[in-house]
ROKOL-956005 format. One record per residue: x, y, z of N, C-alpha, C, O in turn; residue in one letter. Coordinates in nm, 2 decimals, decimal comma, m for minus. Atoms other than C-alpha are relative to their C-alpha. Layout:
# ROKOL-956005
npx_npy_npz_capx_capy_capz_cpx_cpy_cpz_opx_opy_opz_residu
X_Y_Z_X_Y_Z_X_Y_Z_X_Y_Z_A
...
***
This chain:
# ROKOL-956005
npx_npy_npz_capx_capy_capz_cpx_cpy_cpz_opx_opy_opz_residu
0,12_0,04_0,08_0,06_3,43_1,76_m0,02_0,09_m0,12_m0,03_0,21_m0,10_X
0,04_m0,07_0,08_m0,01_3,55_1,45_m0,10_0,06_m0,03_m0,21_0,02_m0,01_X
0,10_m0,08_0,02_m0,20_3,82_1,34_m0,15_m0,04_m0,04_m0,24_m0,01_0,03_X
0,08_0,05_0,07_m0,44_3,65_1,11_m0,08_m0,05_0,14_m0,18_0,01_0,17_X
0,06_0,03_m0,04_m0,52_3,42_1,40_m0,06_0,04_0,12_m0,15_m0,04_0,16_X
0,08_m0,09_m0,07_m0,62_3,68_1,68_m0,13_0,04_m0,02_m0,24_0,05_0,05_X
0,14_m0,11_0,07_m0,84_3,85_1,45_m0,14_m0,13_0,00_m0,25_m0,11_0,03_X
0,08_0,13_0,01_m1,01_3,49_1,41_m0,07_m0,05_0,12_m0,19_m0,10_0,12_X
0,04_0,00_m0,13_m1,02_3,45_1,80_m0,09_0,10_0,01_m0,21_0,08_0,04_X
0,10_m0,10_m0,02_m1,17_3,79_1,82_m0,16_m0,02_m0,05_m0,25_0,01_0,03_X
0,14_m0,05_0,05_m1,50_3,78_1,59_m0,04_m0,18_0,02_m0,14_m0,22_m0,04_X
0,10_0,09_m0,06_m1,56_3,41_1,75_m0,02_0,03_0,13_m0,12_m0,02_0,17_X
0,00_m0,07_m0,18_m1,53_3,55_2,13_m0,12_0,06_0,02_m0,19_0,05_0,12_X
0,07_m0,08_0,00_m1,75_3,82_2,01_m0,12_m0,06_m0,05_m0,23_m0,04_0,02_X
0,12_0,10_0,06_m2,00_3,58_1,79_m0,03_m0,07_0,16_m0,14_m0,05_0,18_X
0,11_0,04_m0,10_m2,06_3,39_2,16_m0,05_0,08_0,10_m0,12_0,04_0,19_X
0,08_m0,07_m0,12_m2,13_3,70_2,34_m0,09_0,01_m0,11_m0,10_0,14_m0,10_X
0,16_m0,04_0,09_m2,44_3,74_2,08_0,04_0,14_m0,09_m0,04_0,22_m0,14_X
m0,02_m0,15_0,06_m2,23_4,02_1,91_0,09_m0,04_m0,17_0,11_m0,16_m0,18_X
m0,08_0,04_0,10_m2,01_4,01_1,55_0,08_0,11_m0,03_0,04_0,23_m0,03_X
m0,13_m0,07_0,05_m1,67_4,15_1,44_0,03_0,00_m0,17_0,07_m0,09_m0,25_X
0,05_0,00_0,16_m1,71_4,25_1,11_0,13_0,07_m0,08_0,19_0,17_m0,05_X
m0,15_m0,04_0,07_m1,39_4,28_0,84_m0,06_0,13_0,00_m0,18_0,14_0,03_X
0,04_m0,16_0,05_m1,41_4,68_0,77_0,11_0,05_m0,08_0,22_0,09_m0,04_X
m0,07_m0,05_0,09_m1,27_4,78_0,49_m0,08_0,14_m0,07_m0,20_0,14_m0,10_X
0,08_m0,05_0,03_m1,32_5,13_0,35_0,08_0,12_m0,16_0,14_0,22_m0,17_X
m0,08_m0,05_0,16_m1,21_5,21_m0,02_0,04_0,16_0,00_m0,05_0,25_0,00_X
m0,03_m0,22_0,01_m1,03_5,60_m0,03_0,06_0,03_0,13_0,11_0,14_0,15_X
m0,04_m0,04_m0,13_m0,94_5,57_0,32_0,09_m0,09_0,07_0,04_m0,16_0,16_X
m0,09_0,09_m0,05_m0,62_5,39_0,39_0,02_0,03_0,16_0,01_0,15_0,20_X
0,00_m0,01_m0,17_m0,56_5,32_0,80_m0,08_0,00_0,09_m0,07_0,02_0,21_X
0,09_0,04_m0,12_m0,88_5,25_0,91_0,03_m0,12_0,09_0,10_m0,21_0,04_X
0,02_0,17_m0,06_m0,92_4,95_1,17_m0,04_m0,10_m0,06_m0,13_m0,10_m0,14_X
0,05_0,09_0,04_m0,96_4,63_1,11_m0,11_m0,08_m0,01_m0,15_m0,15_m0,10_X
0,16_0,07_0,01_m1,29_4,52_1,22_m0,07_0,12_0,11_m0,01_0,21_0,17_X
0,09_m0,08_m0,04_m1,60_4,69_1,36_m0,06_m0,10_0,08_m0,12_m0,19_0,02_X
0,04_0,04_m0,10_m1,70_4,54_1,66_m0,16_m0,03_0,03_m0,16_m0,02_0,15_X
0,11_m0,02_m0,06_m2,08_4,51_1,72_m0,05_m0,09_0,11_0,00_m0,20_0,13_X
0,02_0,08_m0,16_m2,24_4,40_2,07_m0,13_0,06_m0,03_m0,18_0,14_m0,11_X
0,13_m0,09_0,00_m2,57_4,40_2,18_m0,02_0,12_0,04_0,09_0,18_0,06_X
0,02_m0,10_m0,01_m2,73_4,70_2,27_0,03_0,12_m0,03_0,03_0,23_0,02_X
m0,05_m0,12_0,10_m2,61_4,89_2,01_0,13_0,04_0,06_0,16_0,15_0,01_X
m0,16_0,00_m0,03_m2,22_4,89_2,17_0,11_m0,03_m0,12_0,13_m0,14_m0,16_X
m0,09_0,08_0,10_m1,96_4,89_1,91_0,15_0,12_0,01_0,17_0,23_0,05_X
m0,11_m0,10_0,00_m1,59_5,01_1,85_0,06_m0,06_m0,11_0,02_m0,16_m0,18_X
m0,09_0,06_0,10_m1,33_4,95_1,62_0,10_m0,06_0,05_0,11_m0,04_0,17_X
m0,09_0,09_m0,08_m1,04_4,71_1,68_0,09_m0,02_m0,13_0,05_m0,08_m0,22_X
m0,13_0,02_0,06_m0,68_4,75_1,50_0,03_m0,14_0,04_0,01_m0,16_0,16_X
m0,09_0,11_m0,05_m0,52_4,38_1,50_0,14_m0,01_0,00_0,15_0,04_m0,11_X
m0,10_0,02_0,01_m0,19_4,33_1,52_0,15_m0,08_0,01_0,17_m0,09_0,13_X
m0,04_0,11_m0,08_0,10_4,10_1,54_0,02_0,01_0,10_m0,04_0,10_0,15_X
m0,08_0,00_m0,12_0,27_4,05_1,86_0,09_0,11_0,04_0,20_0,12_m0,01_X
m0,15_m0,12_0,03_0,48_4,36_1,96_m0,01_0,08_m0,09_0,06_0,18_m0,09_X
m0,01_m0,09_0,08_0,38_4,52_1,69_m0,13_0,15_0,02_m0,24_0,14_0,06_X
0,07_m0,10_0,00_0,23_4,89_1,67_m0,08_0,02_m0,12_m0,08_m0,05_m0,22_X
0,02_m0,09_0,12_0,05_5,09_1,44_0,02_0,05_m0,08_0,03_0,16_m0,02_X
m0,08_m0,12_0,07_0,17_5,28_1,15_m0,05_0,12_0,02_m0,17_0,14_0,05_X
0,05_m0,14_m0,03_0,15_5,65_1,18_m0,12_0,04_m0,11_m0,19_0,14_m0,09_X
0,17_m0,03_0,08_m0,16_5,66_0,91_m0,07_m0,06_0,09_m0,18_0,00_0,12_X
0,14_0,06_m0,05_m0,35_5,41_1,12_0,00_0,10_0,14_m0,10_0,14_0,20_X
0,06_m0,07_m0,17_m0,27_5,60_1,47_m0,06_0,16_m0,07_m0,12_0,24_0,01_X
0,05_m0,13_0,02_m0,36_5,91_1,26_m0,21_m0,01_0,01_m0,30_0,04_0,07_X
0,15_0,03_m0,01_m0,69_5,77_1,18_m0,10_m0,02_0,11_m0,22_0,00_0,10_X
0,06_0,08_m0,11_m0,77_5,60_1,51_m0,05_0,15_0,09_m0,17_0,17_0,13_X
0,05_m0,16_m0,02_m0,76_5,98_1,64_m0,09_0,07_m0,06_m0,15_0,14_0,02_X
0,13_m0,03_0,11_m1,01_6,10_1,37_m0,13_m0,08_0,06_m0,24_m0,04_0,06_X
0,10_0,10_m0,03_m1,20_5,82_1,50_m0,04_0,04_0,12_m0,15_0,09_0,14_X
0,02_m0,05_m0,14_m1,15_5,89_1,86_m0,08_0,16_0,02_m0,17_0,18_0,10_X
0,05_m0,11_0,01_m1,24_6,25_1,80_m0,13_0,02_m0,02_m0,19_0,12_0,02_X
0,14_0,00_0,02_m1,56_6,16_1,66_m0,08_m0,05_0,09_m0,20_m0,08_0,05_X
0,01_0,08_m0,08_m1,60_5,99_1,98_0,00_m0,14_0,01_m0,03_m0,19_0,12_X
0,06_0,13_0,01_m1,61_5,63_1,87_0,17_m0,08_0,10_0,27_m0,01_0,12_X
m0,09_0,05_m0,08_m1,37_5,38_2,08_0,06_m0,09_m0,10_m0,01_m0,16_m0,18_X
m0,12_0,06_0,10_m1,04_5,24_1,91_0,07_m0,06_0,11_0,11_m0,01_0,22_X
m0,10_0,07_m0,06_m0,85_4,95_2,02_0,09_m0,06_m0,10_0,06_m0,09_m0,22_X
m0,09_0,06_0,06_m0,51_4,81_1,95_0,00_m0,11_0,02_0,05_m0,12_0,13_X
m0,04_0,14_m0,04_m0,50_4,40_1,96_0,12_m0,03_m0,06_0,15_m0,01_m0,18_X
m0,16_0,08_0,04_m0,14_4,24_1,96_0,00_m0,15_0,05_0,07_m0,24_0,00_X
m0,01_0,11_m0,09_m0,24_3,96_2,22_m0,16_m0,08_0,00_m0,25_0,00_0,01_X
0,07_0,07_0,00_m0,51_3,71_2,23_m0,09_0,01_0,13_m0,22_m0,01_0,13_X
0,00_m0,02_m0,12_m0,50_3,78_2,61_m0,08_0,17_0,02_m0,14_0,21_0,12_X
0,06_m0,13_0,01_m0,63_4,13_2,54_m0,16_m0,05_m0,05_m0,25_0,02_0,00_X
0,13_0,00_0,05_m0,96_4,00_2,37_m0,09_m0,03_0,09_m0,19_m0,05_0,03_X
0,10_0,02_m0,10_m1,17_3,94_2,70_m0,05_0,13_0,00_m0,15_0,20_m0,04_X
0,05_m0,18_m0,07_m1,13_4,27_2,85_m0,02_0,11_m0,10_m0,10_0,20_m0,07_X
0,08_m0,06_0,12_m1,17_4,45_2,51_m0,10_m0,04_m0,05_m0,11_0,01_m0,16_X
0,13_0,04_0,02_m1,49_4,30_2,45_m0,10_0,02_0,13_m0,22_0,05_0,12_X
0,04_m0,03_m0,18_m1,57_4,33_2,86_m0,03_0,19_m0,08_m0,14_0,23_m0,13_X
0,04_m0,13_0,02_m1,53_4,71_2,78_m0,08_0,06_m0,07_m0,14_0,17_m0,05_X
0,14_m0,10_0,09_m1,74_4,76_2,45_m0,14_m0,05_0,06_m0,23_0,03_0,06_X
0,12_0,02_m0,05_m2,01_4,59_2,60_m0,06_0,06_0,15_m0,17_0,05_0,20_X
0,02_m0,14_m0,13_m1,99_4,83_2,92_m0,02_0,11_0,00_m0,05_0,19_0,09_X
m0,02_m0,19_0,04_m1,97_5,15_2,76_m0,15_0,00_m0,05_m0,20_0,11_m0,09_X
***
């Protein structure tokens, strides 16, 4: 499945839990994630997409660390099959 249309599945999965996956782009800072997750109750993480099989480049896992460190939660999507339980977990945390 292509990339594009994961990311597509994602921020409508997340639009019917009552929450939105918002593009994030952030000018000066190449390797951030791709979208910013928001859930109710103020729950949110960031969410790398990616094709099938495919990883991160070593800037994005540098950043995702940066991120992590600041405490915030970073996920990798490759699989469509992953968007339940990564949406299950930000809205648990």
């Amino acid at each position: 499945m292509r990339e594009k249309l994961t990311e597509k599945i994602l921020t409508v999965q997340a639009r019917k839990r009552g929450g939105i996956a918002l593009k994030f782009t952030s000018p000066g800072m190449d390797g951030m994630p791709d979208r910013l997750v928001l859930m109710p109750g103020g729950r949110m993480a960031f969410v790398e997409v990616k094709a099938p099989g495919r990883k991160p480049r070593p800037l994005q896992e540098s950043r995702h660390s940066m991120l992590r460190r600041l405490g915030f939660r970073v996920y990798v999507l490759d699989s469509r099959e992953q968007i339940g339980g990564i949406l299950d977990e930000i809205q648990s945390s």
